[in-house]
PAMISE-292156 format. One line per 10 residues: number of its first residue (from 1); their letters; for each residue x, z, y of N, C-alpha, C. Coordinates in Angstrom, 3 decimals, padded with zeros to 6 digits. Layout:
! residues N
NUM) a) X Z Y X Z Y X Z Y  ... .
This chain:
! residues 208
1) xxxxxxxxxx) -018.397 -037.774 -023.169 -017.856 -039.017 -022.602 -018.305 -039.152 -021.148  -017.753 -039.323 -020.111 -017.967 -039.579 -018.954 -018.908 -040.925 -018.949  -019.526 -040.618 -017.574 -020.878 -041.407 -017.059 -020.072 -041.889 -015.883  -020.360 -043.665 -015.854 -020.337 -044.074 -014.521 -022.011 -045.099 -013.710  -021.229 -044.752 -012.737 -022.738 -045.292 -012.156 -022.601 -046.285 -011.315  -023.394 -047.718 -011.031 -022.985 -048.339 -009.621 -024.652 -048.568 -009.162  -024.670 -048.198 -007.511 -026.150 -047.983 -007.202 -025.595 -049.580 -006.321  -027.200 -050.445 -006.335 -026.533 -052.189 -005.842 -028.181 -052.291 -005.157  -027.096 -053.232 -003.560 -028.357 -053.165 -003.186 -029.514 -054.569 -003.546  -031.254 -053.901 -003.682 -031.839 -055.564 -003.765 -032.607 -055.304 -002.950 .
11) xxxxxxxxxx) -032.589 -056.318 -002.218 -033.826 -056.586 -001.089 -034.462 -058.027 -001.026  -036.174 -057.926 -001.135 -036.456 -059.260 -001.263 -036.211 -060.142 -002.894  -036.041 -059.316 -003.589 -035.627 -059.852 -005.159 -034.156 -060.569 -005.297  -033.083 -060.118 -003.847 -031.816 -061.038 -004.283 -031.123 -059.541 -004.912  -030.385 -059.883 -005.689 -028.900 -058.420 -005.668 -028.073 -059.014 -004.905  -027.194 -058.195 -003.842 -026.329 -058.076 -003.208 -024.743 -057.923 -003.552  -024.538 -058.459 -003.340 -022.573 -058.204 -003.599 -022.288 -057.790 -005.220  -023.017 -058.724 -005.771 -023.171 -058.211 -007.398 -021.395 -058.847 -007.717  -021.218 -059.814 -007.112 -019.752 -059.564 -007.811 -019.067 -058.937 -007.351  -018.750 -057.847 -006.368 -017.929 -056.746 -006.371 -018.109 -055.909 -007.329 .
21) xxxxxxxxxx) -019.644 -055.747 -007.650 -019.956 -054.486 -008.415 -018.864 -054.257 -010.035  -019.393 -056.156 -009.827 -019.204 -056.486 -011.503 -017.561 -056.222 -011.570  -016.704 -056.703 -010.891 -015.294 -056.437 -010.628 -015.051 -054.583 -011.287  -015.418 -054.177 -010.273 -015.361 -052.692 -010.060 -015.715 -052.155 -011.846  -016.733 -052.558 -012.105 -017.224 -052.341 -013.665 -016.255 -052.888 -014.817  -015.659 -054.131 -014.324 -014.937 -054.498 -015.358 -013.643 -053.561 -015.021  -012.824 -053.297 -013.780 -011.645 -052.496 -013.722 -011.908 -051.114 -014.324  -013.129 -050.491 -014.241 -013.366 -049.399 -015.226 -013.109 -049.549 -016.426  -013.914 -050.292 -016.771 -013.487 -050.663 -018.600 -012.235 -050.880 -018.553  -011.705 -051.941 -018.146 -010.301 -051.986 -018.706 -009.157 -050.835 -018.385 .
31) xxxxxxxxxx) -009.482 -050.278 -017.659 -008.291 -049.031 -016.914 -008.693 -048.124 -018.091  -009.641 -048.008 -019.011 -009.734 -046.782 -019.837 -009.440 -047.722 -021.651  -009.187 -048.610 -021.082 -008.788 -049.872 -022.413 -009.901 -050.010 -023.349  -010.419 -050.693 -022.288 -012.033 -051.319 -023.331 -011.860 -052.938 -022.759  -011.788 -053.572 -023.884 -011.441 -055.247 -023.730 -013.029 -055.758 -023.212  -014.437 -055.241 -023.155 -014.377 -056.127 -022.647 -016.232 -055.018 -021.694  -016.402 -055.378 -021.019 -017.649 -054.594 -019.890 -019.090 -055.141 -020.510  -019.858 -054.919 -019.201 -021.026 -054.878 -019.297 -021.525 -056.099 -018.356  -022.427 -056.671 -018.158 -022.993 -057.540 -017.322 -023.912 -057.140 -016.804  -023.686 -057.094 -015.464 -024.911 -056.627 -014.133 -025.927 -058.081 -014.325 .
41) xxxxxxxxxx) -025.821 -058.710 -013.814 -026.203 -059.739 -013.526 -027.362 -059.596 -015.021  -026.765 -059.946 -016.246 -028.214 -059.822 -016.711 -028.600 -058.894 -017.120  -028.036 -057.078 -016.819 -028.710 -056.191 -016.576 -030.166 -056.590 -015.562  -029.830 -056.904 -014.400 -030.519 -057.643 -013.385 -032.025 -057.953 -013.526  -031.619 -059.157 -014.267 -032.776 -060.412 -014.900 -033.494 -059.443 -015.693  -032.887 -058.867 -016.323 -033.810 -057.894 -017.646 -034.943 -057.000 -016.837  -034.555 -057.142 -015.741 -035.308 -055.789 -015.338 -037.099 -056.318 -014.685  -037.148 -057.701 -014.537 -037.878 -058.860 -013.890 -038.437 -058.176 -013.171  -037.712 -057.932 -012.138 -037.959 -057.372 -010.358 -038.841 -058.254 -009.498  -039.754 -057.797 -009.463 -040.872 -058.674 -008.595 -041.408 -058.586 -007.299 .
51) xxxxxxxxxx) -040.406 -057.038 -006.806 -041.032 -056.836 -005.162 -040.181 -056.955 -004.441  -041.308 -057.671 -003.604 -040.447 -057.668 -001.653 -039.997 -056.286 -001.380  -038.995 -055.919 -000.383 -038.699 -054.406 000.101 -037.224 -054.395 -000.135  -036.661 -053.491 000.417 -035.417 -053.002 000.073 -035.224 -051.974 -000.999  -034.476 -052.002 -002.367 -034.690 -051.045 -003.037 -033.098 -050.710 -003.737  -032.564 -049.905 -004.434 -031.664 -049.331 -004.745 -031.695 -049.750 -006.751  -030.857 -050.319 -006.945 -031.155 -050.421 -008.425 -029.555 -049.287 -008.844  -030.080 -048.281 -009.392 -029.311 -047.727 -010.468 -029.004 -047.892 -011.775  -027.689 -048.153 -011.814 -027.111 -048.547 -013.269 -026.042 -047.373 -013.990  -026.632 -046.810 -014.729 -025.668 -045.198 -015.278 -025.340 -046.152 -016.371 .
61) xxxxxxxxxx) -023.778 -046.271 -016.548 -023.476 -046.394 -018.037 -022.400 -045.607 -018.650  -021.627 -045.460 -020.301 -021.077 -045.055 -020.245 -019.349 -046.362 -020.988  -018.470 -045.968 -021.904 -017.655 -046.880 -022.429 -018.381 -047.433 -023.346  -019.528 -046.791 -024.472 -019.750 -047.143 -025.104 -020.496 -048.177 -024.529  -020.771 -048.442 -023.542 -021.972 -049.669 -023.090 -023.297 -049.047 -023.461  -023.455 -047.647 -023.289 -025.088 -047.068 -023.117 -025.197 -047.292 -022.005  -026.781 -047.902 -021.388 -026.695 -048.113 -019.949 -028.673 -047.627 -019.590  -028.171 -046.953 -018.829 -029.543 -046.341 -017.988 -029.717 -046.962 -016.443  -030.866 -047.825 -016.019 -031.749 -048.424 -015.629 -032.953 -047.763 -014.528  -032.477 -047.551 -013.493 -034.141 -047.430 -012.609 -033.363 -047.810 -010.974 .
71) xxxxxxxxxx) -034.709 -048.769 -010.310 -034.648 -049.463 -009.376 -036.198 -048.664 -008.395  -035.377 -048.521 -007.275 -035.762 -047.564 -006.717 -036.155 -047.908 -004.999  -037.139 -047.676 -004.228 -037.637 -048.146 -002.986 -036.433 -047.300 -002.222  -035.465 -047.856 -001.166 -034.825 -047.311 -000.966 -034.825 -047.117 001.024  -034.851 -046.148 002.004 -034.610 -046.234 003.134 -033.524 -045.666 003.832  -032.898 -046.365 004.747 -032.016 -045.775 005.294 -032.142 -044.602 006.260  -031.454 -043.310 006.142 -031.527 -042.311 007.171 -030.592 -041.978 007.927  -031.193 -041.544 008.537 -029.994 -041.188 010.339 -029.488 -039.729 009.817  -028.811 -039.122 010.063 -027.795 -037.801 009.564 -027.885 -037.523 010.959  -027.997 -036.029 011.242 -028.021 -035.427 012.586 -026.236 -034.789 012.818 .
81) xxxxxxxxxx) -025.791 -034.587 011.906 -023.808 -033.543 012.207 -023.152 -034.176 011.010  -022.137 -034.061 011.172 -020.999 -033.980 010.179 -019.932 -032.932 010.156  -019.467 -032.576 009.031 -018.473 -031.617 009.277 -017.151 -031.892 008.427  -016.069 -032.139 009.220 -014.639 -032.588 008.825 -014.406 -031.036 007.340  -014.045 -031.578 005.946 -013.907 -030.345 005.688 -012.459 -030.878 004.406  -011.708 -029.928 004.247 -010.862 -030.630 003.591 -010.603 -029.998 002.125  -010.057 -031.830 001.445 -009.977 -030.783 000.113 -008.699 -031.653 -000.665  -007.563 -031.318 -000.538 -006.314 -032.262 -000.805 -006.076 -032.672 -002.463  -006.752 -032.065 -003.231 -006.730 -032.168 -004.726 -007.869 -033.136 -005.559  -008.580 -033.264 -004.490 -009.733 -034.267 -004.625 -009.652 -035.215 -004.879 .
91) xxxxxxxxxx) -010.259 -036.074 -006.766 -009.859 -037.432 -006.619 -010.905 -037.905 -006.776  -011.260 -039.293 -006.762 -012.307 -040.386 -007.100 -012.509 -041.455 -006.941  -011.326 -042.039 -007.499 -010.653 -043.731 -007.988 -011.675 -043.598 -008.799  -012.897 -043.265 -009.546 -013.580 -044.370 -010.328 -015.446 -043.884 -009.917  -015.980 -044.327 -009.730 -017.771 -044.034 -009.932 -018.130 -043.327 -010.527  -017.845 -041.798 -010.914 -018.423 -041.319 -012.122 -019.738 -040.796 -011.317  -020.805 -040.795 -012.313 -021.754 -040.177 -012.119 -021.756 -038.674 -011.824  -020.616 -037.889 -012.222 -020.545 -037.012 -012.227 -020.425 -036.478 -010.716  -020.938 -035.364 -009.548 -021.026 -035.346 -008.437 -020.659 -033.713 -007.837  -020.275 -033.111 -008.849 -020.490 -031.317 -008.931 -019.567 -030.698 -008.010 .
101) xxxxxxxxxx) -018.711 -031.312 -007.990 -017.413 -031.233 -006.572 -017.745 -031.931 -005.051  -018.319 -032.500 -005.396 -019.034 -033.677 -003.956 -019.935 -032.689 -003.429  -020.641 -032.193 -004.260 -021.861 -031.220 -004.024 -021.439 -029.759 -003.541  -020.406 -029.466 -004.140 -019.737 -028.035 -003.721 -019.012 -028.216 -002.683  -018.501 -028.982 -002.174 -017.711 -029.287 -000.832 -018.995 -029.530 000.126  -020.204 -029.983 -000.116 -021.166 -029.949 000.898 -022.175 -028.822 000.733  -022.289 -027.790 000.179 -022.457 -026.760 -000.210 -022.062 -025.582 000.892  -020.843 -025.321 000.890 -020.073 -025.143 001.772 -019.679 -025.387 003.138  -020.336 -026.945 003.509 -020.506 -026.836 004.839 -021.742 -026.568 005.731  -021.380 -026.487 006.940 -022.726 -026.429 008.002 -023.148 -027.392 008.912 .
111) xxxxxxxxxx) -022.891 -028.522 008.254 -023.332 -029.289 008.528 -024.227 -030.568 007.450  -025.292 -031.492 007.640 -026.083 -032.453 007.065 -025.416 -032.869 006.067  -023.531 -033.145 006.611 -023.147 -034.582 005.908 -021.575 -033.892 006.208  -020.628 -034.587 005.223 -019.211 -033.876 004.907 -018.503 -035.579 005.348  -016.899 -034.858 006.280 -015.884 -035.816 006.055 -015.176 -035.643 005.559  -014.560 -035.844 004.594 -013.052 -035.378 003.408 -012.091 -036.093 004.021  -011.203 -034.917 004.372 -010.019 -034.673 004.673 -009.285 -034.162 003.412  -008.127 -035.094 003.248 -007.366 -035.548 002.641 -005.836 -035.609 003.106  -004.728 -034.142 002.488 -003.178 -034.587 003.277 -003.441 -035.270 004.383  -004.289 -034.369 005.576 -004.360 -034.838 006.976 -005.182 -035.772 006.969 .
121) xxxxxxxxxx) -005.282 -036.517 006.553 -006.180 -038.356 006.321 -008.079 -037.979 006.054  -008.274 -039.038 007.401 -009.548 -038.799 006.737 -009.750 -039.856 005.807  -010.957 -039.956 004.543 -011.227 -040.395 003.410 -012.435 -040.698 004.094  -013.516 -040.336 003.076 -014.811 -040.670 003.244 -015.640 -039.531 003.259  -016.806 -040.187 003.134 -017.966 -038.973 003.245 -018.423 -038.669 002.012  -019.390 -037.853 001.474 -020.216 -037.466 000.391 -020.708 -038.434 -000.413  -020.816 -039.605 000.126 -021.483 -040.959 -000.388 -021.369 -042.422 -000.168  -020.284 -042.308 000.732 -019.663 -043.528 001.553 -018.556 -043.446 002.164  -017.770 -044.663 002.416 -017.167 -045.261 003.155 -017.338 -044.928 004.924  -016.126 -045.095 005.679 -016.917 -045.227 006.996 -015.504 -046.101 008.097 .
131) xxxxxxxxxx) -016.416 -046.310 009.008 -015.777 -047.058 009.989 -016.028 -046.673 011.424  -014.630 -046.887 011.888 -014.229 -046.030 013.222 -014.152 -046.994 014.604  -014.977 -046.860 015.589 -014.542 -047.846 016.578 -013.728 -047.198 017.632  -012.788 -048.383 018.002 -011.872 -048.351 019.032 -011.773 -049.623 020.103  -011.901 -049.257 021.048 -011.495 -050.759 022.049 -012.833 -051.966 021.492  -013.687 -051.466 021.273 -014.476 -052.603 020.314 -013.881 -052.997 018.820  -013.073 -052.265 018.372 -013.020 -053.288 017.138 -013.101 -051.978 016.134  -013.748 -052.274 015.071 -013.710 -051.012 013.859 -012.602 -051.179 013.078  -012.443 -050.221 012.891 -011.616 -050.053 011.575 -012.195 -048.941 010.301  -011.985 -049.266 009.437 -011.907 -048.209 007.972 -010.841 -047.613 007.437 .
141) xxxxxxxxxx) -010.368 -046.108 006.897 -009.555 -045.708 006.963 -008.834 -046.563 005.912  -007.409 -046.609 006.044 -006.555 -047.071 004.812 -006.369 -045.946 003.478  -006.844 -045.000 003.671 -007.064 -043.661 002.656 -008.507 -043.427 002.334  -008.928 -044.047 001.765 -010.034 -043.947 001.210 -010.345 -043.068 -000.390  -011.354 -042.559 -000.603 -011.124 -042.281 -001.803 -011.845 -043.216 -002.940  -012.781 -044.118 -002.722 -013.352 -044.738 -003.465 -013.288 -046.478 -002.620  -013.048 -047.079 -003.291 -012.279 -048.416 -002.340 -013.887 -049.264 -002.566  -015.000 -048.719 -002.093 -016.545 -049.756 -001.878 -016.660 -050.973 -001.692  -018.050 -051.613 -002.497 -017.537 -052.974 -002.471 -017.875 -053.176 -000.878  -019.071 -052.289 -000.147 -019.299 -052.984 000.842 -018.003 -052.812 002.152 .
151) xxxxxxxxxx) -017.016 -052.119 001.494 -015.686 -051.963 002.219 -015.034 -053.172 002.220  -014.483 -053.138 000.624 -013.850 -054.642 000.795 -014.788 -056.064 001.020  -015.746 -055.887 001.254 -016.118 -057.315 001.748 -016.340 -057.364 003.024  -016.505 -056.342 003.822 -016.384 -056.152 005.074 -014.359 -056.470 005.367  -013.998 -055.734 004.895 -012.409 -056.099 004.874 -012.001 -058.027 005.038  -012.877 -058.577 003.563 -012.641 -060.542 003.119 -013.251 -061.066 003.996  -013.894 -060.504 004.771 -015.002 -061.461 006.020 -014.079 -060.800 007.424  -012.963 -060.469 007.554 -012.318 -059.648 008.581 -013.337 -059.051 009.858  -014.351 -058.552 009.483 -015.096 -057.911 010.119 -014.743 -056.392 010.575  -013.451 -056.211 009.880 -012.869 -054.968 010.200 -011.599 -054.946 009.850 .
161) xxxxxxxxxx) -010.896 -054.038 010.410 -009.601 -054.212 009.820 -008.805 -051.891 009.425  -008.296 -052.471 008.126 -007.702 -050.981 007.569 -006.761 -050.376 008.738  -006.938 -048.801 008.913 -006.137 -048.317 009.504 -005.755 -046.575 008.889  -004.596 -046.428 009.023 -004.846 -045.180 008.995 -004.945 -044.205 009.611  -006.430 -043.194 009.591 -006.788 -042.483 010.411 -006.651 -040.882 010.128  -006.470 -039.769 011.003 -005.779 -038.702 010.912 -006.349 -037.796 011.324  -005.962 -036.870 011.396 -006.336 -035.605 012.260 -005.828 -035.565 013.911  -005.186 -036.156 013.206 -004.241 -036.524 015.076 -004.673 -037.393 016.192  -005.557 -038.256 015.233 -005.842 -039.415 016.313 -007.215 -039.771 016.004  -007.855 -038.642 015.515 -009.259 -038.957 015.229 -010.144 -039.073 015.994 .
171) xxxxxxxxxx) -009.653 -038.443 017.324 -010.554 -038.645 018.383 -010.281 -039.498 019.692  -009.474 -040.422 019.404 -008.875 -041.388 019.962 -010.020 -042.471 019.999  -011.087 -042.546 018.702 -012.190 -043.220 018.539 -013.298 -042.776 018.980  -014.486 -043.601 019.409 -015.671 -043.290 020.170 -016.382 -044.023 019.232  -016.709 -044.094 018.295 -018.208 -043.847 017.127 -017.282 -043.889 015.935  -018.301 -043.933 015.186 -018.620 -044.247 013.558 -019.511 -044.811 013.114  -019.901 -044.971 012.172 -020.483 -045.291 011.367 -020.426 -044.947 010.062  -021.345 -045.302 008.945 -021.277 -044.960 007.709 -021.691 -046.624 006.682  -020.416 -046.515 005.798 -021.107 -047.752 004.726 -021.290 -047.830 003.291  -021.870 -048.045 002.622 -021.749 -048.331 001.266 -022.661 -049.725 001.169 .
181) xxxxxxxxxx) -022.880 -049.677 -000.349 -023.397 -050.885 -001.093 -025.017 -051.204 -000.502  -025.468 -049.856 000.107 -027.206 -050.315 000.706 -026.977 -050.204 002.299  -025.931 -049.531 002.855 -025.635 -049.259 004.249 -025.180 -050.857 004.599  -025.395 -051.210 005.589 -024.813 -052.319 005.628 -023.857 -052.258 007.150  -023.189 -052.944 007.834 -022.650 -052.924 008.817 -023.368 -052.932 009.928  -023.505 -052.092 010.659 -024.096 -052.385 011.827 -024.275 -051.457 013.164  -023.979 -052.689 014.161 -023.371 -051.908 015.225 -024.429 -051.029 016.180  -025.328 -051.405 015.904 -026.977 -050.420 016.285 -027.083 -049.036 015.786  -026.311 -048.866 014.711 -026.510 -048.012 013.878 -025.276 -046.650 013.820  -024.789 -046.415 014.574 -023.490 -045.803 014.986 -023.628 -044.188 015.146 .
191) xxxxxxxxxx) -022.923 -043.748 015.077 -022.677 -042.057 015.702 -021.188 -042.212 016.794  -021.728 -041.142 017.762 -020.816 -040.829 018.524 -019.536 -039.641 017.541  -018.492 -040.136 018.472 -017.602 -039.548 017.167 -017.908 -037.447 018.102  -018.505 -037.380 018.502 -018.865 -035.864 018.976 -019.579 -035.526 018.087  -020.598 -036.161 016.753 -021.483 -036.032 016.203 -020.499 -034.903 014.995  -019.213 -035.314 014.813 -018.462 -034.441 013.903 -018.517 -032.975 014.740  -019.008 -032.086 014.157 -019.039 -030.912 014.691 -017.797 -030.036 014.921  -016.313 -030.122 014.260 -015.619 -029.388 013.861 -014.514 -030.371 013.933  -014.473 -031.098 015.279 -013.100 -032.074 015.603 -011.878 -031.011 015.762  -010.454 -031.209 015.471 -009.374 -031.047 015.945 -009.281 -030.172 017.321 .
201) xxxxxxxx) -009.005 -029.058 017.182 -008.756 -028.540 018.652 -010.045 -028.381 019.487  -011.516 -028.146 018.553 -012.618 -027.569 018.769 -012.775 -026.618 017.950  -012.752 -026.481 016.812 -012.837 -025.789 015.886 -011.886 -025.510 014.475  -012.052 -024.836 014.032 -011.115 -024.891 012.576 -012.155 -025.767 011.387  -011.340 -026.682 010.626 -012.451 -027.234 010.173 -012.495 -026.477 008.282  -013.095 -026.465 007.821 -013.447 -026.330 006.213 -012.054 -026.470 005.253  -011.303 -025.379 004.796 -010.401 -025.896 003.894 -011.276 -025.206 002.397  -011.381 -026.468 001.627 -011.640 -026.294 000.348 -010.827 -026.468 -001.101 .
């Protein structure tokens, strides 16, 4: 039976964007026709989290509602390259825990950190979401492969707006960034879009 996972961020003893998570958890269950999910929230409480810090709580479950539990000190790191690498058969509309293709596409590259390219489109990275600046304003691709909560709430707070981004016009943008559920938005925190090692009309990039 397949494993899904949602990693949520807590810092300071709050959980973060727990109702996206919970959304996301319930559209799992029901897309595989299970009437009814699991509850984060008093997954949560159960766990009686008592430290200050930023930490990562992992939640592995499966349909049956087996659910595995560990909350974890978590820091953010800086990535030195990226490498555009493509893989058009690639799916991952749901969280599975499962990662063996994620891992073999970065396996394969020579660089820290992978961008999936997708029918021309860039997607995301190995572990996130990302966002592209232009003229000052970011955008996130409209081809994503995993639709993050910290995407769409960056999306409901119009702090960004969807675009779709290409091979063609990828370097039309001057940074990036990277987001998920512990990444948070922020404009301190950026890569120059030169940081992709294997742009368009520098190099040939990774077909996988």
């Amino acid at each position: 039976m397949s494993l899904f996972i949602e990693s949520i961020k807590v810092e300071d003893q709050k959980v973060y964007l727990l109702d996206l998570h919970q959304k996301r958890v319930d559209q799992t269950f029901a897309h595989f026709g299970k009437d009814s999910s699991i509850d984060l929230s008093k997954i949560f409480k159960s766990l009686n989290h008592d430290e200050d810090g930023l930490y990562k709580l992992r939640i592995t479950y499966d349909l049956d509602k087996r659910i595995r539990t560990q909350i974890i000190p978590y820091a953010i790191s800086k990535l030195e390259d990226f490498q555009l690498v493509e893989n058009n058969n690639f799916d991952y509309s749901f969280k599975f825990e499962d990662r063996k293709e994620l891992d073999k596409m970065k396996a394969k590259a020579r660089a820290e950190e992978i961008i999936i390219v997708k029918n021309n489109h860039i997607t995301d990275t190995s572990f996130s979401n990302l966002l592209f600046l232009k003229n000052k304003q970011w955008y996130t691709p409209s081809t994503y492969l995993l639709n993050g909560v910290q995407r769409q709430h960056l999306l409901k707070q119009k702090k960004v707006k969807e675009l779709e981004i290409t091979l063609q016009n990828i370097k039309e943008f001057s940074h990036f960034q990277i987001i998920n559920a512990l990444n948070d938005f922020d404009d301190m925190f950026t890569y120059p879009i030169q940081r992709i090692v294997n742009l368009p009309g520098e190099e040939e990039y990774l077909d996988l």
